[in-house]
C-alpha positions as CSV (number, residue, x, y, z in Angstrom):
1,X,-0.5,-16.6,-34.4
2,X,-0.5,-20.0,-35.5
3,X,-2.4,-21.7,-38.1
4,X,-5.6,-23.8,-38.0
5,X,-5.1,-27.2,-39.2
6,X,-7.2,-28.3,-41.9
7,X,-10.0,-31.0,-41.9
8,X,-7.2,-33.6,-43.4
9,X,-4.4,-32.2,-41.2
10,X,-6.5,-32.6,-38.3
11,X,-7.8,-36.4,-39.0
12,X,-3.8,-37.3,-39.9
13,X,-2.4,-35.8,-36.5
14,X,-5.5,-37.4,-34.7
15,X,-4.2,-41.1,-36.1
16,X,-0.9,-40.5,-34.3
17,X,-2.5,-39.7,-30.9
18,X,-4.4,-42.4,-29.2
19,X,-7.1,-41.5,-27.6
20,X,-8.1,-38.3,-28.7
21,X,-11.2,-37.9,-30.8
22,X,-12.7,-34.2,-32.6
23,X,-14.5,-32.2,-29.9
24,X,-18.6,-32.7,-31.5
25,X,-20.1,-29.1,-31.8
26,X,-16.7,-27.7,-32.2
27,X,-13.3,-27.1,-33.5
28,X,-11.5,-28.4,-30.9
29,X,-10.1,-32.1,-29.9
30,X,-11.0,-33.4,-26.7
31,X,-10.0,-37.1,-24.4
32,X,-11.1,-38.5,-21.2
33,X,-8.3,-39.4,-18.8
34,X,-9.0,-41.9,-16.2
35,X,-6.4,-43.2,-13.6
36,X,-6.5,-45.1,-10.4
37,X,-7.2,-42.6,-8.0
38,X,-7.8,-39.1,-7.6
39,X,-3.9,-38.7,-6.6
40,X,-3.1,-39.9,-9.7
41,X,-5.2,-37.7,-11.7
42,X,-4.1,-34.4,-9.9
43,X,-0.5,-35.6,-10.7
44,X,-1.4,-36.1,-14.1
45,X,-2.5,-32.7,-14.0
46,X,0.2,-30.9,-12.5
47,X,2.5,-32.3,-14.8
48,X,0.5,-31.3,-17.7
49,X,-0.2,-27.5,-16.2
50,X,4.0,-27.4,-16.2
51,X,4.2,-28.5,-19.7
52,X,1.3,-26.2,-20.6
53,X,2.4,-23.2,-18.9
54,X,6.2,-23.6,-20.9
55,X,3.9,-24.0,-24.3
56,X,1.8,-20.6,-23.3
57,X,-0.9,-23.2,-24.1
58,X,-3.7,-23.6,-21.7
59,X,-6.1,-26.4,-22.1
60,X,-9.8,-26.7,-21.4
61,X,-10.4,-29.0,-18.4
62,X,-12.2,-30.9,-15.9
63,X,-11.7,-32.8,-12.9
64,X,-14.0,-35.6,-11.3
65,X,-12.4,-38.0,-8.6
66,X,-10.1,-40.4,-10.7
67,X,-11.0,-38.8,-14.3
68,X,-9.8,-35.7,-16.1
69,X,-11.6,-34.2,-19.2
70,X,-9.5,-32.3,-22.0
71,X,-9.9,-30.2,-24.7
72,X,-7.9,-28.4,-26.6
73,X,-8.4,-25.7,-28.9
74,X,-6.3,-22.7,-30.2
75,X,-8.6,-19.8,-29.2
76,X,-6.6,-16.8,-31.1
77,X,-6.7,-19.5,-33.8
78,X,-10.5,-20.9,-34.3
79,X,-9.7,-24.1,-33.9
80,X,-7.1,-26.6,-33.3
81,X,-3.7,-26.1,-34.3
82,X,-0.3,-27.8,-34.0
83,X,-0.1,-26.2,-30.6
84,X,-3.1,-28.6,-29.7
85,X,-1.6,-31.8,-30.9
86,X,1.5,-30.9,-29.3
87,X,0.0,-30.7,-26.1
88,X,-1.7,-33.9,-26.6
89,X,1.1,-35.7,-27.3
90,X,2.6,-34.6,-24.4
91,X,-0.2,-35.1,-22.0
92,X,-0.2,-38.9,-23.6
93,X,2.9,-39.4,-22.7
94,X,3.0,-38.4,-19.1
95,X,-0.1,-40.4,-18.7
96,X,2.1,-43.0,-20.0
């Protein structure tokens, strides 16, 4: 199972991934996508569901038109883990 990051942890990986802010209510880490079109955010998605599905990581989501809700949080965990900030680094980058 992997480890819950601590308060620090969490605020220092959040510095190095722009864009994501804590998840309020929650110990989780959450960022709004938007992109030009609804094409573009089901892309976005699609890419992101492969990169999940290798990572056995499955985020929290939501789809509206031309924006994309996230969160992540390690369930089996409690909160957000290094599996999380993975993810978002990765879902940054093929946002680009």
């Amino acid at each position: 199972m992997a480890e819950r990051l601590s308060a620090e942890a969490r605020k220092q990986a959040l510095g190095g991934l722009p864009g994501w802010t804590e998840a309020q209510g929650r110990d989780a880490i959450g960022k709004t996508f938007v992109f030009k079109d609804f094409n573009e955010a089901f892309g976005f998605m699609t890419r992101a569901a492969l990169v999940a599905e290798k990572m056995d990581h499955h985020p929290e989501w939501r789809n509206v038109y031309k924006t994309v809700e996230v969160v992540l949080s390690t369930h089996d965990a409690g909160g957000v883990t290094a599996r999380d900030t993975a993810l978002a680094k990765a879902m940054n980058a093929i946002a680009g």
